[in-house]
C-alpha positions, -999 to +999 in steps of 0.1 A: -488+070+415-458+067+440-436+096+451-405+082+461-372+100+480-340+094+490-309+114+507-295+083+529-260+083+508-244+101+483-267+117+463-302+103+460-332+126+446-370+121+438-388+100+415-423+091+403-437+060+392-473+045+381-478+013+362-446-001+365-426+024+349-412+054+359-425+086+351-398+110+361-365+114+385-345+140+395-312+131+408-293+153+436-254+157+435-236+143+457-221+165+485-231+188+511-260+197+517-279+181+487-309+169+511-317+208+506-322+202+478-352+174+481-379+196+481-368+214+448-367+174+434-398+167+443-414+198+428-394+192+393-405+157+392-440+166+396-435+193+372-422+163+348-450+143+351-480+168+352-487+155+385-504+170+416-509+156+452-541+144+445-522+119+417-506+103+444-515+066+460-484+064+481-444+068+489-413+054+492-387+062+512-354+047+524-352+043+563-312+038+563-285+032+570-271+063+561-257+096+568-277+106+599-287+142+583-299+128+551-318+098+565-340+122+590-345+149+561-364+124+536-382+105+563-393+138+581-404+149+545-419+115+535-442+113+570-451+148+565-466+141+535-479+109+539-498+125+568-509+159+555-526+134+524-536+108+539-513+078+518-493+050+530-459+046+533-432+020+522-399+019+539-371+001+521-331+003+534-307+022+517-284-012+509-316-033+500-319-004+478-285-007+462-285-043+461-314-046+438-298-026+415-275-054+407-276-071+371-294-103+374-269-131+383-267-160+406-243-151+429-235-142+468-239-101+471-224-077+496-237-045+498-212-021+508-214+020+518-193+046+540-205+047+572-178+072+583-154+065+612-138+037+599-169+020+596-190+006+566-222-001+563-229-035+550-254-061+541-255-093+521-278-114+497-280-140+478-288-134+448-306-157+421-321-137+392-340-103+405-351-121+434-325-111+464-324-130+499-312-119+528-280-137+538-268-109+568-290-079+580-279-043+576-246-036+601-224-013+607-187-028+608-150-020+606-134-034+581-109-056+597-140-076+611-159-074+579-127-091+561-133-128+573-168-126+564-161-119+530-168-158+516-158-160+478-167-160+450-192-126+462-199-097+440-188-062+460-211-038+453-220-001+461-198+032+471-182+014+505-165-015+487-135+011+474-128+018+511-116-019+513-073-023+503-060-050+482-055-069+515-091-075+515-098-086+483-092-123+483-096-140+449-129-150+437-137-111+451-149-089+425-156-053+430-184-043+409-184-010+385-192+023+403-223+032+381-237+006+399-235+014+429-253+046+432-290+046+444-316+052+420-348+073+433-365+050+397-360+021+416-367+030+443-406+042+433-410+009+415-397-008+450-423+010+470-451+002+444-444-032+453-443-031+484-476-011+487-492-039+462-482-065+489-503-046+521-468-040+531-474+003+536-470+017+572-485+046+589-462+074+589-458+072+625-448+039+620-415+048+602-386+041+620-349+049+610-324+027+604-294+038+620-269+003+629-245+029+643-243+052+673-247+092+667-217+117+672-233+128+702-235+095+716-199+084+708-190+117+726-210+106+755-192+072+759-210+049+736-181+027+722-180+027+685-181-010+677-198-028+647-237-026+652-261-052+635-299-050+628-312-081+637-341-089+616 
């Protein structure tokens, strides 16, 4: 069974899944101060299921990119677990996240979030079927230099690609629905089940967060605030 949490965007919340399915979620609103609210989630989803701790054979977690608060609350919560029981831990980013929550297509997919200051988090895919391939690694990047990457025909998906203007949107650009681009704690679990099935689980000191952008303190301290790519 795998205990999976998320408060890298808007939102997020705690799910479980075992066997392919998933067995419970509780989503958090969006809005301040909702990674508060993950341990309550995690409680009512365990409540859902009739699970206990012992139940569990891993977690999931997103590692970023993401709002800086919300990225260190689950992955402080998911290592603290992971290490109190002893379970292995699979780290999946926040847009890789988003982006498999796409319908299945064959398409080019751009995975796009608010990364605050002008910037936007971004990644993109290709996509053929469910299976997704990485086409650029997550970044961090202002919109005037994200416009020239922006190849069509691409599907725009995910809370970031309403902070583009009509400037940006050449033809053959189509903005996908909002309900799809919110991050589902379901997924998520059945994302980390894979991952664990593949040997792909990592210590909990071996989680490391994704941040492609400077902190607020460092931009205070001189840091320029550029666009930042995680080369992978």
């Amino acid at each position: 069974m795998i205990l999976a949490l998320d408060t890298c965007l808007s939102g997020g919340g705690a799910a479980l899944a075992h066997g392919g399915k998933v067995l419970a979620q509780a989503l958090l609103e969006p809005g301040p101060g909702s990674s508060r609210r993950l341990l309550p989630a995690i409680q009512e989803v365990m409540t859902q299921a009739g699970a206990s701790p012992k139940d569990l054979t891993g977690l999931a977690v997103t590692i970023g990119p993401g709002f800086f608060t919300g990225l260190r609350v689950a992955l402080a919560t998911a290592q603290g677990l992971a290490l109190g029981l002893n379970l292995p831990v699979a780290g999946v980013s926040s847009l890789r996240l988003l982006a498999e929550g796409a319908p299945a297509g064959r398409r080019t997919l751009w995975v796009l979030a608010d990364a605050r200051r002008d910037l936007i988090y971004a990644a993109c895919f290709d996509q053929d079927g469910g299976a997704f391939e990485r086409r650029e690694a997550d970044m961090a990047i202002t919109p005037e230099r994200l416009r020239p990457m922006l190849e069509p025909p691409a599907l725009l998906l995910g809370p970031g690609a309403r902070l583009l203007g009509p400037e940006d949107l050449a033809p053959g650009l189509e903005l996908a629905p909002e309900s799809l681009g919110q991050p589902s704690p379901g997924l998520l679990a059945l994302l980390g089940a894979r991952r664990l099935a593949q040997g792909k689980g990592l210590a909990p000191h071996q989680l490391r967060p994704r941040y492609c952008r400077p902190s607020e303190a460092e931009v205070r301290f001189g840091l320029p605030l550029d666009d930042y790519r995680l080369v992978q």
